[in-house]
VOKOLSE-60399 format. One record per residue (C-alpha): residue number from 1; x negated, y, z negated. Coordinates in nm, 2 decimals, padded with zeros to 4 digits. Each point is the difference from the previous one (the first is absolute). Layout:
N
- NUM	X	Y	Z;
...
***
This chain:
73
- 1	-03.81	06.20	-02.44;
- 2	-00.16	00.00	00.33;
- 3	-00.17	00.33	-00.05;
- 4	-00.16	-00.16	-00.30;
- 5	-00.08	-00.33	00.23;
- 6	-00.14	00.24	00.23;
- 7	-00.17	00.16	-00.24;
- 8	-00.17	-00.33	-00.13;
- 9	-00.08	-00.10	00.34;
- 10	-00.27	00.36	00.07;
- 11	-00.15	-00.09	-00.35;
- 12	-00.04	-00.35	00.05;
- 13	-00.14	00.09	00.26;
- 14	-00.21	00.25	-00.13;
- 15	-00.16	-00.20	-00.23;
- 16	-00.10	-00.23	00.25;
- 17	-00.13	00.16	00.23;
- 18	-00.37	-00.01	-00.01;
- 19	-00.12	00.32	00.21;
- 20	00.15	00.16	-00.29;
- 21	-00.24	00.10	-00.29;
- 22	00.03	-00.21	-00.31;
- 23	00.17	00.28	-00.22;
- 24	00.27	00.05	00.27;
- 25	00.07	-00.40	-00.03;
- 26	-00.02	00.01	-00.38;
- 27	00.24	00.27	00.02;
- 28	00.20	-00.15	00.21;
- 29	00.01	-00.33	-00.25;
- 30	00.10	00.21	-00.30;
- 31	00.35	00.15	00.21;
- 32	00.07	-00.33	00.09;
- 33	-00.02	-00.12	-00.35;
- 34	00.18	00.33	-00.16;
- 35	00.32	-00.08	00.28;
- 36	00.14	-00.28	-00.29;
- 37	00.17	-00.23	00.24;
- 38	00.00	-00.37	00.13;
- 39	-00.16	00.10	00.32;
- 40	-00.27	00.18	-00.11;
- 41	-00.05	-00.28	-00.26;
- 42	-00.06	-00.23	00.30;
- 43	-00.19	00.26	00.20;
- 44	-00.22	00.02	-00.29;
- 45	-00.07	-00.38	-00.03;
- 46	-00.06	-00.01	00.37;
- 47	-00.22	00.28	-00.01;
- 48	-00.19	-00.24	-00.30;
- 49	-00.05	-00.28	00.23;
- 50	-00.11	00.23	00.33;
- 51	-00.40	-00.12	00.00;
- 52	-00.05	00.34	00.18;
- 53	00.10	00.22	-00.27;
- 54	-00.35	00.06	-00.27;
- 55	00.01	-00.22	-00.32;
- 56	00.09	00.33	-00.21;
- 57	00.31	00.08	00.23;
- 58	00.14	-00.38	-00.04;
- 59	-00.12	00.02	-00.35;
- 60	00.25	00.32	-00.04;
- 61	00.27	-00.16	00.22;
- 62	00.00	-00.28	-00.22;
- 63	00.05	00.27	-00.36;
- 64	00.26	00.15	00.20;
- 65	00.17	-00.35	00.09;
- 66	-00.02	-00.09	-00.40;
- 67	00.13	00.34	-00.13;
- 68	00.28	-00.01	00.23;
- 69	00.08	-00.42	-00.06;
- 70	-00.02	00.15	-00.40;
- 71	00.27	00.28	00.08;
- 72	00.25	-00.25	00.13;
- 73	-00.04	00.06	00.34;
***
C-alpha cells in the first residue's frame, strides 16, 4: 500500500508541477484517475480546486473525480 501511496505522491506531484509541460501534467492527471482508489479520488478533487493548475487540467480532474464517485469508489 505504501508503494502505491508513494506512487500517488510523484504523480500528484507531477501534475502539479508547473515547470512541467502541459501534456506531462495531463498525463500525469489521467494515472492518477486510472489508480481507482479513495486517495487518488481526493487527490483528484484537490488537484480540481488548485487555481494554479489550467482550466482544462481542473476541468479533467473534475471527469476523473465523477467517473471514479460513479464506480463506487
Amino acid at each position: 500500500m505504501s508503494e502505491q501511496t508513494g506512487e500517488l505522491k510523484d504523480l500528484v506531484a507531477a501534475a502539479t508541477n508547473m515547470n512541467f509541460p502541459l501534456k506531462l501534467r495531463v498525463e500525469a492527471i489521467e494515472s492518477v484517475g486510472n489508480m481507482g482508489n479513495h486517495e487518488s479520488l481526493l487527490a483528484l478533487l484537490d488537484m480540481a480546486g488548485n487555481e494554479q493548475l489550467t482550466k482544462k487540467e481542473r476541468e479533467l480532474a473534475v471527469k476523473l473525480a465523477g467517473n471514479m464517485i460513479k464506480a463506487g469508489y
